[in-house]
C-alpha positions in Angstrom: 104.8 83.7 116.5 102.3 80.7 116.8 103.3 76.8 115.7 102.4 75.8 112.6 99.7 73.7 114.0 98.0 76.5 115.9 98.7 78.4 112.5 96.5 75.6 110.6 94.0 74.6 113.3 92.7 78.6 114.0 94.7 81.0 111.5 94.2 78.9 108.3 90.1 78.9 108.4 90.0 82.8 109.8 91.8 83.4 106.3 89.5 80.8 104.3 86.6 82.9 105.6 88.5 86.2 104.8 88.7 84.5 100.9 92.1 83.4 101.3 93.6 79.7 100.6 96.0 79.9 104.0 98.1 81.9 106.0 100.7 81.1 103.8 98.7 83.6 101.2 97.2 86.2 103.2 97.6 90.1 102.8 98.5 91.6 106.0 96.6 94.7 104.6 93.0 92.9 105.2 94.1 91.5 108.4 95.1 95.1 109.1 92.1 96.4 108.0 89.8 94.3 109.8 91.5 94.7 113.4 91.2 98.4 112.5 87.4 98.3 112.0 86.8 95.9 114.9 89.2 98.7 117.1 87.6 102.0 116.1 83.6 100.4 116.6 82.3 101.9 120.0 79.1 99.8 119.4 78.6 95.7 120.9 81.6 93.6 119.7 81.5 92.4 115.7 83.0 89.4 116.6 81.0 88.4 119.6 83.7 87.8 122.1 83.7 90.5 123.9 80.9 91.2 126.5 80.6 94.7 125.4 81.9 97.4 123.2 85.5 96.8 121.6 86.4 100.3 123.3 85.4 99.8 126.5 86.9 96.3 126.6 89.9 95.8 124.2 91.2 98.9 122.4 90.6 101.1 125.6 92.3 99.3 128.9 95.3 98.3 125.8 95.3 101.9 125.4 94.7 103.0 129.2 97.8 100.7 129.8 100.5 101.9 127.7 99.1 105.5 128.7 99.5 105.0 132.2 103.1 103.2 131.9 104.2 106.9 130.4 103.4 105.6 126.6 102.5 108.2 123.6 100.5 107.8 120.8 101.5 109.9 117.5 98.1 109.8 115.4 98.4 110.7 112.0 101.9 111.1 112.0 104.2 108.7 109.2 107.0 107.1 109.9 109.4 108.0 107.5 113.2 106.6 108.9 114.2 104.5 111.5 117.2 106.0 113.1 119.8 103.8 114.5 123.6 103.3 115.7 125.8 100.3 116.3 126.9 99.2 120.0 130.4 98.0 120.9 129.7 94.7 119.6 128.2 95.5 116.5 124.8 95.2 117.3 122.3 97.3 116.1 119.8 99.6 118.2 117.2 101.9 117.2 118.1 105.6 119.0 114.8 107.7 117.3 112.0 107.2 114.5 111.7 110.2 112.1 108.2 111.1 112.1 106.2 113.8 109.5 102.8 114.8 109.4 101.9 117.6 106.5 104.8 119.9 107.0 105.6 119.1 110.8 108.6 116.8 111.3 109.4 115.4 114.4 112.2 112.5 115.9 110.5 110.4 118.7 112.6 108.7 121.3 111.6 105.7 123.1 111.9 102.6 125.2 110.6 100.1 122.4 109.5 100.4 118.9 106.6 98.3 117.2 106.3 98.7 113.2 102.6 97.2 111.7 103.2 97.3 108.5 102.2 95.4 105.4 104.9 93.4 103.1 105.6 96.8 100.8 105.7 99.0 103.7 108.3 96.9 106.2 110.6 97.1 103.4 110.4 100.7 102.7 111.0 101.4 106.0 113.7 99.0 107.5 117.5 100.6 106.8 119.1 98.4 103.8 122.1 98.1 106.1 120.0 95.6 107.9 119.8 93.1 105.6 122.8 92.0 106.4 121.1 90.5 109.4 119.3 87.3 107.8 116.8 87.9 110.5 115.6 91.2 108.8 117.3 90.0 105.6 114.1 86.9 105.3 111.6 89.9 105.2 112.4 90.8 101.6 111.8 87.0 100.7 107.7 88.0 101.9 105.7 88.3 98.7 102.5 90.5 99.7 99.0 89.4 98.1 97.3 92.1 96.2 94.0 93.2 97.6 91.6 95.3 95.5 88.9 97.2 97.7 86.2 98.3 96.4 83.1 100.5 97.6 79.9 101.0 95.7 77.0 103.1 96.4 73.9 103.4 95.3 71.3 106.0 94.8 68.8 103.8 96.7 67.5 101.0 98.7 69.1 98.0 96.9 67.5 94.9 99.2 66.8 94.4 103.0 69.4 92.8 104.3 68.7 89.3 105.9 71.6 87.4 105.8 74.8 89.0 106.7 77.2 86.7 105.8 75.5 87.4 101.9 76.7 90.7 102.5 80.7 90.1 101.6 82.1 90.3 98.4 85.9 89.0 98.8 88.4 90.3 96.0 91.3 88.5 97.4 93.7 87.6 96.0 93.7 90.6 93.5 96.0 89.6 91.3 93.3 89.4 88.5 91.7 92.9 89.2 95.2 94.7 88.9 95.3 95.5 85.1 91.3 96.1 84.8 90.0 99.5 84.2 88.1 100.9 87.6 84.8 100.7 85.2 85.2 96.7 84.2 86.3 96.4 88.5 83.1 98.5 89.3 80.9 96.2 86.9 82.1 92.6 87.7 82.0 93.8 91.7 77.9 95.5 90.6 77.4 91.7 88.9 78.5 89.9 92.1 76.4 92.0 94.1 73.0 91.1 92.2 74.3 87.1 92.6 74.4 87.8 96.4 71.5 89.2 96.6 69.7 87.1 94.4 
């Protein structure tokens, strides 16, 4: 929803830093992923711009709000359809999401619907009735970037850490990492890690 030249002057060097070239070539998954992280922390702010825990300040008064305007929140539950009907005119509205979790299924009903989804997973899930819309029609033109995460652990102490920004290893894009075995991802990521900490 920003201009291109908010896009380049604050969006395009949070994505350099993530290990990206642009916005233009970011995976919504690490962006995701990241918020996620930042969200769920009940310790001081990661990102320093908060003047206190991201629970007490961000995630919980959003949260607080939408709880005390009558707002849900269905965790753990997958969405799995939107439901929809056509009005008089022919436009489309949503009238229920189809929702699962293990064996439970569930429709939920509601004022407004927000879908944050990555590139694979909006298309899944929008109707392909829609795409005769060239609003929702454009979102099949997205190409996601491939991220590879990986997590290694070791046995024991591997270095004090000094220097946190040493501490990232970025595998984005991961194009490249796609067709390797886990064991060749495992031992470039192991060989990166010595030249960080090295």
């Amino acid at each position: 929803g920003g201009t291109r030249k908010s896009i380049q002057k604050m969006w395009d060097p949070v994505a350099y830093a993530l290990g990206f070239i642009d916005c233009d070539n970011i995976s919504a998954r690490c962006m995701l992923t990241i918020f996620a992280l930042f969200a769920t922390k009940t310790e001081a702010s990661l990102l320093r711009m908060l003047k206190g825990s991201p629970d007490v300040y961000l995630s919980g008064p959003i949260r607080k709000y939408i709880m005390d305007k009558g707002g849900r929140f269905h965790l753990r539950w997958g969405c799995r359809e939107i439901r929809y009907d056509r009005s008089a005119d022919g436009g489309i509205y949503v009238t229920g999401l189809a929702m699962s979790k293990a064996t439970q299924k569930k429709t939920i009903k509601a004022d407004a619907y927000v879908a944050a989804c990555d590139v694979p997973g909006i298309k899944r899930l929008l109707p392909q009735e829609w795409r005769e819309s060239q609003f929702f029609d454009n979102i099949y033109k997205l190409v996601g970037v491939p991220v590879v995460t990986v997590q290694l652990r070791y046995n024991g102490w591997v270095t004090e850490l000094r220097d946190l920004e040493r501490a990232r290893c970025v595998l984005t894009p991961g194009d490249p990492y796609m067709p390797l075995p886990n064991d060749e991802i495992i031992k470039r990521v192991s060989e990166q890690v010595g030249v960080m900490q090295s």
